[in-house]
N, C-alpha and C positions, 0 to 999 in steps of 0.2 A: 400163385396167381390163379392156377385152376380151382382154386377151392370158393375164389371168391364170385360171386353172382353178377357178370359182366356184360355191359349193353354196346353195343357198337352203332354208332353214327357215320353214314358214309355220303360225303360232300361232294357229288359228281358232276366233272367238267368234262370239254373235251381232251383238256391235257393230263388231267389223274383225277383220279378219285382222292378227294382227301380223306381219312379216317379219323375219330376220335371215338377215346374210350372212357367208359364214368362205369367203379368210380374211381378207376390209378389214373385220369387225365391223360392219358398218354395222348397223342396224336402225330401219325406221320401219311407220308401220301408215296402210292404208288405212279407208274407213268401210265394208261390207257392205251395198252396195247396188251395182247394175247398173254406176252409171257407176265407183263407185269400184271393182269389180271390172275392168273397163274400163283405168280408170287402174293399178291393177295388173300386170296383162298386157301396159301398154305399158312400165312402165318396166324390168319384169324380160326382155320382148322386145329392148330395148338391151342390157341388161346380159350376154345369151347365156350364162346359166349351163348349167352342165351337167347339173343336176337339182335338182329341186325335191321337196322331203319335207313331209310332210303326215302328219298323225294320222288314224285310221277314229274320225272322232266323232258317229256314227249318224246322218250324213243332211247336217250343217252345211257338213262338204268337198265337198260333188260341185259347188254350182254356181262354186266358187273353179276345181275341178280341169277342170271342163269348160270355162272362158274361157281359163284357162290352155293347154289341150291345141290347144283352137281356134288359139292364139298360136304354135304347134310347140312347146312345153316341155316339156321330158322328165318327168313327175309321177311317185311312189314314194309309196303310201300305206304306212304301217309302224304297227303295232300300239301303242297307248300304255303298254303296261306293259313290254313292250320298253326304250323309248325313257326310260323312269323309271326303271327300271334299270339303264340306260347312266349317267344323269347321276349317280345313288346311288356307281355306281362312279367316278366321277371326282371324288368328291367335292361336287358340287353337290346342296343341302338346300333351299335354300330354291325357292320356285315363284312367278314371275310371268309374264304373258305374252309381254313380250320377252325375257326369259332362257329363256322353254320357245321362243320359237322358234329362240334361237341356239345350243340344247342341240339342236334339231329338224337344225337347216347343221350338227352338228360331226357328230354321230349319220352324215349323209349322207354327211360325206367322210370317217368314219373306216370306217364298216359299208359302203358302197355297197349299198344295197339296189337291187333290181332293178325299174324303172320299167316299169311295164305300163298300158296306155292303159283308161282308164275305161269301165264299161259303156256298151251305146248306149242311146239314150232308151227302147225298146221292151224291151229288159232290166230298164233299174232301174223303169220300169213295174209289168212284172210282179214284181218285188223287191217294190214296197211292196205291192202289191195281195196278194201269200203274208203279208207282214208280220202286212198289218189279220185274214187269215184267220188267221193263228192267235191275235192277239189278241183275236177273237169267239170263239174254241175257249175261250180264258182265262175270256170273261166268262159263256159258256156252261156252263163245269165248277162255278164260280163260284157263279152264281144258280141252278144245280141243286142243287149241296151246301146252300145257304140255305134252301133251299123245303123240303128234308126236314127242318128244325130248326127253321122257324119258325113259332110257337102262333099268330100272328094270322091269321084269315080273312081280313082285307082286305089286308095286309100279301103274303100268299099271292097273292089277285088279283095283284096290279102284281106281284109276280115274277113271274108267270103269262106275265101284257102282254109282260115284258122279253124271258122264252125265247122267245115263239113272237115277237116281233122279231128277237130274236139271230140264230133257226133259218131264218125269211124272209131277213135278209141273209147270213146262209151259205152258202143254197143259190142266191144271185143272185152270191155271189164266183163261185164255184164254175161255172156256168154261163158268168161273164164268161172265165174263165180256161179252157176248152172252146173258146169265138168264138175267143181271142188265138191259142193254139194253132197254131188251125187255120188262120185266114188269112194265119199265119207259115211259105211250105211247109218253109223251113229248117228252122226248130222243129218242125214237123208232122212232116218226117221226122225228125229225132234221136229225138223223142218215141213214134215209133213204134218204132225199134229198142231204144228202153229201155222201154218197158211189154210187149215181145214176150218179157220175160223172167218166168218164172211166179215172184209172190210181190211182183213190183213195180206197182204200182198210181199212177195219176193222179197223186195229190197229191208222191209220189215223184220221179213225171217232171217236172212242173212246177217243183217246189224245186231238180233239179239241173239243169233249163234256165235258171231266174234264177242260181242263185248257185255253180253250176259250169260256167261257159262253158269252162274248162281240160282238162274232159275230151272223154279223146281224142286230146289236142294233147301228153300229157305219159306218160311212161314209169309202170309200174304202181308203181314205189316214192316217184314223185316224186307223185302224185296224190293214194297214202295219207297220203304227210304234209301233201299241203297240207289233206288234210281232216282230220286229226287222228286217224288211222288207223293210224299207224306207232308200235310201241312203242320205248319209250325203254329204255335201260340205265339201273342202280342198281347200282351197282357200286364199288367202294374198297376196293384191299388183296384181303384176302381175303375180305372181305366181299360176297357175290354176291347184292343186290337183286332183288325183283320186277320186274318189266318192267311199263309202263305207257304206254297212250297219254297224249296230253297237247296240249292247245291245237287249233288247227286251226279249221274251219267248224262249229261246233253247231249252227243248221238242218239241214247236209247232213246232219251225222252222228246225226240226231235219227230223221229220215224214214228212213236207212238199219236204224237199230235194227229198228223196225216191218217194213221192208222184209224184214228177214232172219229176225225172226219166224214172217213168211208163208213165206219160201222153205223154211225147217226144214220146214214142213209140206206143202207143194205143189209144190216144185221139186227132183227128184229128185238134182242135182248136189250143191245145198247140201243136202238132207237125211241123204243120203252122208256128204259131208266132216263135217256136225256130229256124226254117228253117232259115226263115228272118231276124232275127238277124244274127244268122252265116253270113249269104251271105252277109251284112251289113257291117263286118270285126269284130264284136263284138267275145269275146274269148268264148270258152265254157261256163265257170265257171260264168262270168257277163251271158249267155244268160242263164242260170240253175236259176239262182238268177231270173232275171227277169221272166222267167216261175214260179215260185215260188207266185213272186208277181200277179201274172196273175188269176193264180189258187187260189190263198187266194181270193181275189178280183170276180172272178165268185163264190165262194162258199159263201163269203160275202150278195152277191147281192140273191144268191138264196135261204139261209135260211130268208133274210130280206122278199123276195115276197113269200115265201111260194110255191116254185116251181121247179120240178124236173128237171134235166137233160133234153136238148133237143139239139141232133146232128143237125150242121148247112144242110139244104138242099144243094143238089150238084147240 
């Protein structure tokens, strides 16, 4: 069996992970717990496959991918609408969890997607910790638009109670993620080179320190697409479509918006290039996008050299 070139698909619930294997078809499921993660990683550790595919299922993959990775196995997290899409096209309709994981092994050895090693502890840390902050932003927007619409006096108190909770633990994220920062000097320096850019602010550098560790490490065309940055063609015949981004990181490219907001106004370079698109006839929204890409692209280049912010001479 080890001689043969073997892809593994792993179907992760909260009660097991299921496995399936192409191309002996095998498939069985461990329980989602320590030791049967444990037992996992030793039998797929005999088996020496050549990669191991997984679904991004908000949070349930990481401690399968982190036993696994500990074990040397090559791990590949791939998108799930992707991966339902493959099977659409192959004709597979129906969904159970040992069919999604042997759709997961066919997907790996027909696509080979490219295996990249999991965040470290101190990354997906501050991953969830950005998480919970924006999900207090949510409950913040929340029970402010409530309090303006609602006739009860008492009813008002306790939203009252909730904001100034919400507003207390915000500004204690907010503070905790300042400490992590800083006693990270790695991060402390990346974070410095990307806040030294005018219009890029904190919350900014912090979201592309958790969930863009790639920048820097990757060419300026390959980075807009991994964030969803890169427009696509629409195109058929003679038919010549609008161009549009599509897919990609939406945290990064959420903070980047706002990012480029401020630069149109404070950072002479992007202020520049957005002028000239305007005047170009190009819309707002295309010229926001493409400052977007602009600003990825200089912070790209400048964690790559190792080099801070420097306003063009006038």
């Amino acid at each position: 069996m080890k001689s043969k070139k073997l892809v593994v698909g792993i179907d992760i619930s909260k009660a097991r992970p299921d496995v399936g294997i192409v191309p002996t078809s095998e498939h069985w499921s461990v329980p989602n717990t320590p030791d049967g993660l444990a037992e996992l990683a030793c039998k797929l550790s005999d088996l020496s496959p050549t990669l191991v595919v997984m679904e991004a299922t908000g949070g349930l993959e990481r401690p399968v991918r982190v036993v696994l990775e500990q074990a040397g196995l090559r791990c590949a997290l791939v998108n799930p609408r992707q991966v339902r899409d493959f099977a659409k096209a192959m004709g597979i309709l129906a969904k159970t969890d040992s069919l999604d994981a042997m759709v997961l092994a066919t997907f790996g050895e027909k696509v080979a997607p490219e295996a990249r090693p999991g965040k470290d502890p101190d990354s997906a840390e501050l991953e969830a910790i950005l998480k919970r902050r924006r999900q207090i932003i949510d409950m913040l927007t929340a029970e402010k638009n409530r309090l303006k619409m609602e006739p009860s006096a008492q009813v008002r108190g306790n939203i009252d109670k909730h904001i100034t909770f919400l507003t207390t633990s915000l500004a204690d994220i907010d503070k905790d993620l300042r400490t992590r920062i800083k006693d990270m000097p790695e991060w402390s320096e990346k974070d410095k080179l990307i806040r030294s850019v005018p219009g890029v602010g904190p919350i900014t550098g912090f979201t592309i320190l958790a969930l863009l560790p790639e920048l820097g490490r990757l060419n300026r065309k390959q980075i807009a697409s991994l964030v969803g940055l890169a427009p696509f063609n629409r195109d058929s015949g003679t038919f010549k479509g609008q161009r549009r981004i599509w897919g990609g990181r939406g945290p990064v490219r959420s903070v980047l918006y706002m990012a480029a907001l401020s630069a149109i106004r404070w950072n002479h370079v992007i202020k520049a290039f957005y002028t000239r698109l305007i005047e170009a006839g190009k819309r707002p929204k295309v010229a926001i996008t493409a400052c977007m890409r602009k600003l990825l692209t200089i912070l790209n280049s400048m964690v790559r050299n190792h080099t801070m912010w420097q306003a063009p001479c006038s």
